[in-house]
C-alpha positions in Angstrom: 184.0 85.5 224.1 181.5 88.3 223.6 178.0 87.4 223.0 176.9 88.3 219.6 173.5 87.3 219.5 170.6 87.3 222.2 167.4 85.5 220.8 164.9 86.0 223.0 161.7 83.6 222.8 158.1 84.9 224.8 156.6 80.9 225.3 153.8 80.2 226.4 151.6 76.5 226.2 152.8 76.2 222.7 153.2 72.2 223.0 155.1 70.2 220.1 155.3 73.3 218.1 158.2 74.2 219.9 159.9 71.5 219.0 161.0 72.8 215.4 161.8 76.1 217.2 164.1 74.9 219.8 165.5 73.0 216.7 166.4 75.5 214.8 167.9 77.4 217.6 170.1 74.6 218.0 171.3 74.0 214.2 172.6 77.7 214.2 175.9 78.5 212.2 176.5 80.8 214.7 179.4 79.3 216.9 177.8 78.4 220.2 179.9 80.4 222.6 178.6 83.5 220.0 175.2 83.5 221.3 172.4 82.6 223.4 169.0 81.6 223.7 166.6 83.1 226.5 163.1 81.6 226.5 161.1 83.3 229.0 157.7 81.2 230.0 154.8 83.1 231.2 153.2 80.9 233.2 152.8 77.5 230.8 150.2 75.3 232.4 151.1 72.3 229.9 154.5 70.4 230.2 156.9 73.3 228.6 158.4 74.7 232.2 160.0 70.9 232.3 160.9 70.9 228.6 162.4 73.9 228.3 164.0 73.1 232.4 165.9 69.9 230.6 167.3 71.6 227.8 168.5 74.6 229.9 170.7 71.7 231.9 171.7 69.9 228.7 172.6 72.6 226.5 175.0 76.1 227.6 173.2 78.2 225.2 169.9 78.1 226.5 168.3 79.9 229.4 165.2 79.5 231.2 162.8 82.5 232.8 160.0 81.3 234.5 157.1 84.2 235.5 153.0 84.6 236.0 151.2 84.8 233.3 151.0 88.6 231.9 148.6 88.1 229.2 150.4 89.0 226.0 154.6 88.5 224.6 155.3 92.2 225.6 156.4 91.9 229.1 158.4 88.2 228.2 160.2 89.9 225.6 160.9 93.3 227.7 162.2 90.4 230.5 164.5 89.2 228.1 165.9 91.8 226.8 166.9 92.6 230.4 168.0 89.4 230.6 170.4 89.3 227.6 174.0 89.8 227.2 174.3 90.4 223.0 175.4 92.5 221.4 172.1 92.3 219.3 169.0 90.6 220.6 166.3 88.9 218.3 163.1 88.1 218.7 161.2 84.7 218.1 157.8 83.7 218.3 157.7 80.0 220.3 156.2 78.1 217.2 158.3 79.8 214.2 162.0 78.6 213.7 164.7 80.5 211.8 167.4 79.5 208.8 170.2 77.8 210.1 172.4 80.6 208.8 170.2 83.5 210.1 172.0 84.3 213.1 175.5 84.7 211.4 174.3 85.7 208.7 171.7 89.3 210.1 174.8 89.5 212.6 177.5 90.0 210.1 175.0 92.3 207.9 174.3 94.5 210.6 177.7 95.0 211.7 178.9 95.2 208.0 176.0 98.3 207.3 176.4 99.4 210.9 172.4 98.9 211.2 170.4 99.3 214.4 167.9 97.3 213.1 168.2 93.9 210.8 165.2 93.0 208.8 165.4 89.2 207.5 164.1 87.7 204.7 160.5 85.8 205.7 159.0 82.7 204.5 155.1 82.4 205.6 153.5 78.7 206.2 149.8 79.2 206.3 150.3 82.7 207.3 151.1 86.0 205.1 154.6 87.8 205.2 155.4 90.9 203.2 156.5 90.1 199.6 158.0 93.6 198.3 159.8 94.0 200.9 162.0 91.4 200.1 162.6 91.6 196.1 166.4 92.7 196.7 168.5 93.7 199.5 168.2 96.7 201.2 171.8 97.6 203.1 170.4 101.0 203.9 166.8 101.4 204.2 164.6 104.3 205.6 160.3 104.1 205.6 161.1 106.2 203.0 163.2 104.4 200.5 161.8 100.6 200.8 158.5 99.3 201.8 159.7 98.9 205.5 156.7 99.5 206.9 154.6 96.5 205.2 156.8 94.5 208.2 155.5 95.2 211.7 155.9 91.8 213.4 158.9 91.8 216.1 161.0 89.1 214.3 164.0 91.2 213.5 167.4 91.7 215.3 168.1 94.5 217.3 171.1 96.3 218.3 171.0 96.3 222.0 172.7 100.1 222.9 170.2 101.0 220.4 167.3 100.0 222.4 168.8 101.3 225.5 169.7 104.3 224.3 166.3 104.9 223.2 164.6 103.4 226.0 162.6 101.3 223.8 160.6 98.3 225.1 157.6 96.7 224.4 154.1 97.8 225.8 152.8 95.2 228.4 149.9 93.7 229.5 146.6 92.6 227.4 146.9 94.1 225.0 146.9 94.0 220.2 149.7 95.4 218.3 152.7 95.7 221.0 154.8 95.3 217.9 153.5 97.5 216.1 154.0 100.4 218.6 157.6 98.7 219.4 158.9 98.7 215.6 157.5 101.7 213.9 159.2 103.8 216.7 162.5 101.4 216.0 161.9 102.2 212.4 161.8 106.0 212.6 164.6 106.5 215.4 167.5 104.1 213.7 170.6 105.5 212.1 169.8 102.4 209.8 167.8 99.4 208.8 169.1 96.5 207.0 166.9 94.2 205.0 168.1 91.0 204.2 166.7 89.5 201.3 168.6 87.0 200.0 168.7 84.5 202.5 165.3 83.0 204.5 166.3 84.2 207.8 162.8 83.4 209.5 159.6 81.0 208.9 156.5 82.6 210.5 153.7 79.2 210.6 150.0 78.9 211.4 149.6 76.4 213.6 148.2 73.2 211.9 145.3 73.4 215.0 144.9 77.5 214.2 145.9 78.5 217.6 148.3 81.5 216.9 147.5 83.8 219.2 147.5 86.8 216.1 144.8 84.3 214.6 142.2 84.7 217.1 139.4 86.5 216.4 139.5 90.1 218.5 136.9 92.9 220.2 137.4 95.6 217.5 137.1 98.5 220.0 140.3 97.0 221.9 142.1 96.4 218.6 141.7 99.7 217.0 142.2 101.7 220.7 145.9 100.0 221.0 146.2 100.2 216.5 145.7 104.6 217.7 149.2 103.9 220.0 151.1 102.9 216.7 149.5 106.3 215.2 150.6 108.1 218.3 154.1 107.0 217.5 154.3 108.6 214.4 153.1 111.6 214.8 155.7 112.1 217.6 158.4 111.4 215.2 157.3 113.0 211.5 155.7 115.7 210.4 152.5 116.7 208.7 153.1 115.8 205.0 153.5 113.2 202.4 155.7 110.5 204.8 153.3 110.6 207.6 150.6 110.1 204.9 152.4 107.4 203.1 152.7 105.3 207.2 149.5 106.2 208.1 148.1 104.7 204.7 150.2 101.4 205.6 147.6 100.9 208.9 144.4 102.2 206.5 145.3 100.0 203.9 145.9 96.3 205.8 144.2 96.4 209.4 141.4 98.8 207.9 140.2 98.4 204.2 141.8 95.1 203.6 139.3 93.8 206.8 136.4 95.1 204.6 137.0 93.3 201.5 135.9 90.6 199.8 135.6 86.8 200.9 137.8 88.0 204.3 135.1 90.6 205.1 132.4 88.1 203.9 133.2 85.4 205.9 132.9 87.1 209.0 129.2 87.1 211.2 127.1 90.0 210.0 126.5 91.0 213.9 130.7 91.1 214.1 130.9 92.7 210.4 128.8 95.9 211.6 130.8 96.3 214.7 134.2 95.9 213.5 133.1 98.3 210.7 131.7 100.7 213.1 135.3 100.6 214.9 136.7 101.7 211.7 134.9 104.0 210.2 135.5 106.0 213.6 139.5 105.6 213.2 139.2 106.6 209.5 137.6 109.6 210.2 139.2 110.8 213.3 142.7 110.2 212.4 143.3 109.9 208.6 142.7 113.2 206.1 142.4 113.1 202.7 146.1 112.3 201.3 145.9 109.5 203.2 143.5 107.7 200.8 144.5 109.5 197.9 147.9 107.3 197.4 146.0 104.1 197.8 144.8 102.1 194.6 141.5 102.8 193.2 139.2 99.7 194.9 141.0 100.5 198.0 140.3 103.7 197.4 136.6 103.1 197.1 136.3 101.2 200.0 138.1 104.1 202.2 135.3 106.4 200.7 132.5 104.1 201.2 133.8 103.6 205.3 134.1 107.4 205.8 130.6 108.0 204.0 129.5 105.2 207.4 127.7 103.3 204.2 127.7 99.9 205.6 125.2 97.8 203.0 127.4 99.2 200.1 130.6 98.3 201.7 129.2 94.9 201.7 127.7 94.9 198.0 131.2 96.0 197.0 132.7 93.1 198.6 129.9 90.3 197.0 131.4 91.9 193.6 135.2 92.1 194.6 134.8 88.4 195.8 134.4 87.1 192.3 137.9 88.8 191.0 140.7 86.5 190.7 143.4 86.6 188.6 145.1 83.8 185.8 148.1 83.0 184.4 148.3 80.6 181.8 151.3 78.9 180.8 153.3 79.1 176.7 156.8 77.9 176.3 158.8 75.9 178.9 162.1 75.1 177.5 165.9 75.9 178.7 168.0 77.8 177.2 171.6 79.0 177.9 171.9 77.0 181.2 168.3 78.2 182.6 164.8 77.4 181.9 162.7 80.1 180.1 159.4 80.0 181.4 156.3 82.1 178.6 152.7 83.1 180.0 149.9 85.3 180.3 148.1 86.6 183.0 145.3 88.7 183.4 142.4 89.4 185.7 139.0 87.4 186.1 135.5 87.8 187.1 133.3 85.1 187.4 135.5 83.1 186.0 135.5 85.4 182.5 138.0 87.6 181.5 137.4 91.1 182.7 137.0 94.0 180.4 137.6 97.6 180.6 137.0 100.5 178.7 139.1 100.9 175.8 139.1 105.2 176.0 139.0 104.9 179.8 141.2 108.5 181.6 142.5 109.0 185.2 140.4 110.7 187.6 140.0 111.0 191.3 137.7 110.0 193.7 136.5 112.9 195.1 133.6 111.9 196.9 132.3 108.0 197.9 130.6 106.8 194.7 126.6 107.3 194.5 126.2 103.4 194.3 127.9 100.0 193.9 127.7 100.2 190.2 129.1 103.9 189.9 131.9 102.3 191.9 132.8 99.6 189.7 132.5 101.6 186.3 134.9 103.7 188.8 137.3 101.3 189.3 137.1 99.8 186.0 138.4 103.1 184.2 140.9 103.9 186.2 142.3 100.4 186.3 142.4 101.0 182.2 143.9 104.4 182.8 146.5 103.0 185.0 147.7 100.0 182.8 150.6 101.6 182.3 151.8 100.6 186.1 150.4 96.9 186.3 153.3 94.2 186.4 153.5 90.4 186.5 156.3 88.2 188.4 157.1 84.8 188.7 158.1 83.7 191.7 159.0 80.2 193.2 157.9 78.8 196.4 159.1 75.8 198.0 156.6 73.7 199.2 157.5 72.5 202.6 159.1 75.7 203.6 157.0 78.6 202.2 160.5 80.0 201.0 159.8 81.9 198.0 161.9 84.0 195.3 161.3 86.2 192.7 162.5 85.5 189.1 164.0 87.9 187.1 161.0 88.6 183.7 160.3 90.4 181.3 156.8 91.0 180.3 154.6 93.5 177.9 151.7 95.0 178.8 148.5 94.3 175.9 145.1 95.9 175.0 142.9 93.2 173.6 139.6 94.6 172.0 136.7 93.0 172.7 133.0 93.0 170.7 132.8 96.5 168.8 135.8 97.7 170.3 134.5 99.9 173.1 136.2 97.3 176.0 139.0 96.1 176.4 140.8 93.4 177.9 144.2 93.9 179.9 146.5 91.2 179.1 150.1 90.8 180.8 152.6 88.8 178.4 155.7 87.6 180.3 158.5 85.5 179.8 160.9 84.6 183.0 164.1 83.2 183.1 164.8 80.6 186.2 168.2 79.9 187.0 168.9 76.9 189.2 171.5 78.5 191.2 169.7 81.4 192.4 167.3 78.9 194.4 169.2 77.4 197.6 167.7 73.7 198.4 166.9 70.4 196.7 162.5 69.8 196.8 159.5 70.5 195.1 159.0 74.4 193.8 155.9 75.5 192.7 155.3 78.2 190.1 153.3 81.5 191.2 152.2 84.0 188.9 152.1 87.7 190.9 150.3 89.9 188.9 149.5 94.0 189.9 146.9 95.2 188.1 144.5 98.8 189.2 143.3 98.1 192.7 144.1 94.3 192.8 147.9 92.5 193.9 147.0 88.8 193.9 148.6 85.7 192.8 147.7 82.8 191.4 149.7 79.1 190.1 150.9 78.6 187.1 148.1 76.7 185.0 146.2 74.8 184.6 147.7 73.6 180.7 145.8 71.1 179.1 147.2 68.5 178.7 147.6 68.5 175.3 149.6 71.7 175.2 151.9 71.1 178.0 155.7 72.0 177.2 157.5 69.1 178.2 161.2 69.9 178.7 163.7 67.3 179.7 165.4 66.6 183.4 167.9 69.4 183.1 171.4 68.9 184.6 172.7 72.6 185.4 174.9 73.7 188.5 175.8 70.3 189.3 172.2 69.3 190.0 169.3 67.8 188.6 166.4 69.8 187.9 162.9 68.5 186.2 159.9 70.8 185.1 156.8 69.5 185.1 152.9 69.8 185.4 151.1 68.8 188.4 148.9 66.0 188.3 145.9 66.4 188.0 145.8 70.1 188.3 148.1 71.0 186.0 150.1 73.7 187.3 154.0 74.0 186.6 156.4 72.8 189.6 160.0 71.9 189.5 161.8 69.2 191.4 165.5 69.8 192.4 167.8 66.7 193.3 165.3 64.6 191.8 166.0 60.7 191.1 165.0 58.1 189.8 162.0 57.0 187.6 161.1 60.9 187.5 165.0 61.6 186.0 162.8 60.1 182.7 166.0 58.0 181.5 163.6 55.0 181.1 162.9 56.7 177.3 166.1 55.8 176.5 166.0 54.0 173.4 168.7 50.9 173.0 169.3 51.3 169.5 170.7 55.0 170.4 173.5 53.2 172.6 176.8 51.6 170.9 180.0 50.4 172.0 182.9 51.0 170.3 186.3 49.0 171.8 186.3 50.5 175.3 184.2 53.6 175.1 180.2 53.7 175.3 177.9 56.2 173.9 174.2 56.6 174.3 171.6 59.1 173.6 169.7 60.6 176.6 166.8 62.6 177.4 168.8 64.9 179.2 169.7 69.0 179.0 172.6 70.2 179.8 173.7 73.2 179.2 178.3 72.0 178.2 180.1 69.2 179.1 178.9 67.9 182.6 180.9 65.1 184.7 178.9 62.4 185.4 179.6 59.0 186.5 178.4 55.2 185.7 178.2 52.4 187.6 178.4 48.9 186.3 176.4 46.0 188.4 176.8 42.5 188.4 176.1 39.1 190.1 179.2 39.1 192.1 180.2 42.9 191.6 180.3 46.3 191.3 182.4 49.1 189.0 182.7 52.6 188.3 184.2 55.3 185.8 183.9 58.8 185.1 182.0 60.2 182.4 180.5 63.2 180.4 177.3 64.7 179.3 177.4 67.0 176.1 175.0 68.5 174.1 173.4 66.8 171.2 174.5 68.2 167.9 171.0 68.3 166.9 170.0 70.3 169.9 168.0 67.1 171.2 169.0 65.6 174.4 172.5 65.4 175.6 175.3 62.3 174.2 176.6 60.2 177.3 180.3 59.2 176.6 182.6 57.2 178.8 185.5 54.9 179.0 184.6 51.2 180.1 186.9 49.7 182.8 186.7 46.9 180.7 190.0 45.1 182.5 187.3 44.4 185.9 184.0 44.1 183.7 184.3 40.0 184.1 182.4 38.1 182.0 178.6 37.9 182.4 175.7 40.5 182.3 176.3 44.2 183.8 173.7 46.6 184.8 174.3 50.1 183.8 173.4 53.7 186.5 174.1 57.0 186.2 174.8 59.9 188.6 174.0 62.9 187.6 175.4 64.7 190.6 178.4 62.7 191.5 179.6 65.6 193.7 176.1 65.5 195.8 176.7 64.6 199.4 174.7 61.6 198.7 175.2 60.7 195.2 172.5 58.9 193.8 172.2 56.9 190.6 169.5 55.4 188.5 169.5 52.6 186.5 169.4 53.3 182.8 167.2 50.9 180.6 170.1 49.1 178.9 172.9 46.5 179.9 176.2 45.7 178.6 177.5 41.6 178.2 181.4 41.2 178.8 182.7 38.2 177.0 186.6 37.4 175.8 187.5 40.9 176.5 184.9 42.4 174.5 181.7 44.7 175.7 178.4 44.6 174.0 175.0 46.1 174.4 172.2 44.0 175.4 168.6 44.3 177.3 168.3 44.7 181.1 167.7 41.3 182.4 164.7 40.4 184.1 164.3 40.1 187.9 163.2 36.8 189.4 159.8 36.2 190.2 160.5 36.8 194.3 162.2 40.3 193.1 159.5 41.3 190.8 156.8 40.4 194.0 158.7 42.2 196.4 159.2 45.6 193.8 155.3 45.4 193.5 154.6 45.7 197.1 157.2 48.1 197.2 155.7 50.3 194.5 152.0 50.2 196.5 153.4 51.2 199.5 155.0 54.3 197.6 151.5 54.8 195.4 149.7 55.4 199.3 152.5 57.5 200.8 152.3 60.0 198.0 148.9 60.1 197.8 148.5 60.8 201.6 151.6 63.4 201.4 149.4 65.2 198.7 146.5 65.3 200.6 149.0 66.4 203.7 150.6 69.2 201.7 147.8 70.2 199.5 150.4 70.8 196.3 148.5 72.0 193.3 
């Protein structure tokens, strides 16, 4: 059969942080005589030639290129595309490691939108990926109708008669930003680009030991003579005008004034500050006229005009102020309604901790000229961030924690002047309320809450929290889409996560009360601590001494709005006569169905069933659950420190 997909993977010395790639690679839905994996090493000097020499003789899909060293992934990948028989080819970094469904699944959108390039969703561990990019699918996208050019890495598919026809290949040698030259040319020549946004297609790490090659620190003069080659390219292909403006502002806004601001510009040696500043005030200058800084936001803006004007110590001053600015969301209802949980907050913008004010009378005006001073700047920035409330926004999205995949919820929020003192300042208050629906998020773990909030010069995000504890919403263990799904609040950060597939003590059925539990001939009914949002199958088990039974049964809302009324038929004719322990599934379709015990028991005697309390382990059992349960207490406590969930 025709090869489908090529993936080609530039390696070099990445050690055990392969391992999750070649992984990956493996697990693809893809079927295996549909594509093929070309690693191309460029000169290793640690043990990844033999590694990667096994698995080419163990496994048909993969393919081994062995070459000296060129310094940099351009001439590996330009190798394998040589190399490749796909009909696509895409490009992997040797320690990222894709979806299992992200081959078949940029394939088939590619072919189905009849794209020369396919843009899949990215999830970032440690590392940033573009956000906006990915809010919705884009089936046919130009740089001028979606955000395409926020994504210059080369993880993307590629339709291979595309590139040939072209003649596009990567730059070689030592050398920054061979991708960037490589995809904005891609970008501006293809009939069409795809994004692919509903489905995490790629997961782009930081290595745990920092040793990404893009996180090295670089010579500025290098950097910003190959960042002039990505200029180069669009110039060739656009004219004078608005779109050029709007790319070249793309390569002002993140490689240039982003460097310069706040803790990231901070953090950095004042001897390296001054001559990677120095680098760019030469580029913004040369290159970039004036509607080039004109479409950016206002503290962008300012630090544009402060790098132009070559005023270094301000630059700096700006960044001291800009370093305090952080924004906050705080937390209001958490309760589900209509099958989905409704999630309330605020959010607005800090400084030094305190909410930030703004003139209350404050108009639009432009920058003409670099402010006079740090404090012009800010008044600067302050007003126009007032006169442009009108655009700020807040979003809620989800992350899970041990992938980085993240989504955006769909909310609804209202924007709100607060007066402050006399009334001359104002604060800018975002109120939002989002609605989270279980099946729009793909995978059972841990999902933390993240506010997104755009607001003047500033696009930052923040967790949801901290609530006091006092005032935390406490919703029940929800039971929607066949799944259980608990909201609750960090401890002891207090931030808002929810846990999908989870089991056990968190499920909260030890509340159950046994006086809310009665038997009735064959049929039992019991109160829970449960939402669902209609009648939802369940099943019971029933535990004894000797053995073990089971029936289905159903969860329906409480009449009272309360909770959710467990009712099933006993299987009375096997319940033999003795003591039975009672668990529940709440996902008896689950691959693994799981149950938990439930804090009540049922006695069978002469053909009848009554309630009755749990009996109580033996001593051995209750010594051996104790150990058990310290074990556990450790393990979690060095998995928090491990993931560093807040």
């Amino acid at each position: 059969m025709p090869v489908k997909v090529s993936v080609i993977v530039p390696v070099y010395n990445p050690g055990i942080y392969i391992e999750d790639c070649i992984a990956s690679l493996q697990r693809q839905s893809l079927p295996p005589e549909e594509y093929e994996v070309i690693f191309v090493d460029d000169g290793s000097t640690d043990e990844t030639p033999a590694r990667l020499d096994a698995l080419a003789a163990e496994d048909p899909r993969m393919k081994v290129i062995h070459q000296e060293n060129s310094g940099w992934s351009g001439k590996p990948r330009n190798v394998g595309i040589e190399a490749s028989r796909g009909e696509f080819v895409m490009f992997v970094d040797n320690d990222d490691y894709l979806g299992d469904e992200a081959l078949e699944r940029m394939y088939d959108y590619g072919v189905a939108n009849g794209a020369d390039v396919v843009v899949g969703k990215m999830a970032g561990k440690g590392r940033g990926v573009p956000v906006e990019l990915f809010r919705r699918n884009h089936p046919r996208a130009t740089v001028e109708t979606a955000p395409l050019i926020d994504s210059l890495t080369p993880h993307k598919m590629f339709r291979r008669a595309f590139l040939d026809r072209i003649g596009l290949r990567f730059p070689e040698g030592r050398r920054r930003l061979e991708d960037h030259v490589f995809i904005a040319e891609a970008y501006l020549r293809a009939e069409n680009v795809s994004v692919l946004s509903d489905y995490v297609c790629y997961y782009h790490l930081r290595r745990e030991d920092g040793s990404n090659a893009g996180f090295e620190r670089f010579d500025p003069v290098g950097y910003f003579k190959n960042l002039r080659e990505a200029l180069d390219v669009v110039e060739r292909y656009t004219e004078p005008g608005p779109v050029r403006d709007k790319l070249f502002r793309r390569w002002l806004r993140v490689e240039m004034v982003e460097r310069l601001r706040a803790r990231r510009f901070l953090k950095l040696p004042d001897d390296y500050r001054r001559e990677l500043f120095a680098e760019i005030h030469e580029v913004v200058v040369e290159r970039f006229g004036p509607g080039v800084a004109a479409g950016l936001q206002p503290t962008q803006q300012v630090v544009a005009a402060l790098t132009a004007a070559d005023r270094y110590d301000d630059v700096v001053s700006f960044a001291q102020w800009e370093a305090g600015v952080a924004p906050k969301a705080a937390p209001g209802h958490v309760e589900w309604r209509d099958g989905s949980l409704s999630v309330g907050f605020t959010a607005e913008y800090t400084s030094g901790g305190e909410p930030m004010t703004f003139p209350a009378d404050a108009e639009a005006t432009p920058l003409d000229d670099a402010p006079k001073d740090v404090s012009e700047a800010v008044e600067w920035v302050a007003a126009q961030t007032a006169a442009r409330f009108g655009q700020a926004t807040a979003d809620l999205l989800l992350r899970e924690r041990s992938s980085a995949a993240q989504y955006f919820m769909p909310v609804r929020f209202t924007r709100e002047t607060v007066p402050v003192g006399d009334g001359g300042e104002v604060r800018l208050v975002l109120r939002a309320t989002a609605t989270v629906d279980p099946a729009d998020l793909p995978k059972d773990g841990v999902w933390d809450a993240l506010v997104r909030v755009k607001l003047g010069g500033w696009t930052k995000e923040c967790r949801l929290g901290p609530a006091p504890r006092e005032s935390r919403p406490t919703p029940d263990v929800g039971v929607v889409g066949g799944r259980p799904v608990l909201p609750y609040w960090t401890d002891p950060h207090g931030n808002l996560s929810l846990e999908f597939g989870v089991r056990g003590k968190r499920l909260g059925l030890g509340r159950v009360q046994q006086s809310g539990v009665t038997v009735s001939g064959d049929h039992v009914r019991a109160l829970l601590p449960v939402y669902v949002p209609g009648e939802t199958e369940v099943r019971l088990r029933f535990v004894s001494a000797q053995q073990i039974s089971e029936a289905p049964g159903t969860l329906s809302p409480a009449t009272d709005g309360t909770g959710a009324v467990l009712a099933a038929a006993l299987p009375v004719e096997s319940l033999s006569r003795g003591v039975w322990r009672v668990a529940l599934c709440l996902a008896p379709d689950a691959a693994r169905p799981l149950y938990t015990g439930l804090p009540f028991a049922l006695r069978s005697a002469g053909g009848r069933v009554q309630v009755a309390p749990v009996p109580r382990p033996g001593l051995a059992l209750r010594v051996a659950r104790r150990a058990r349960r310290a074990v556990g207490t450790v393990r979690r406590k060095v998995s928090r420190i491990r993931i560093g969930g807040q």
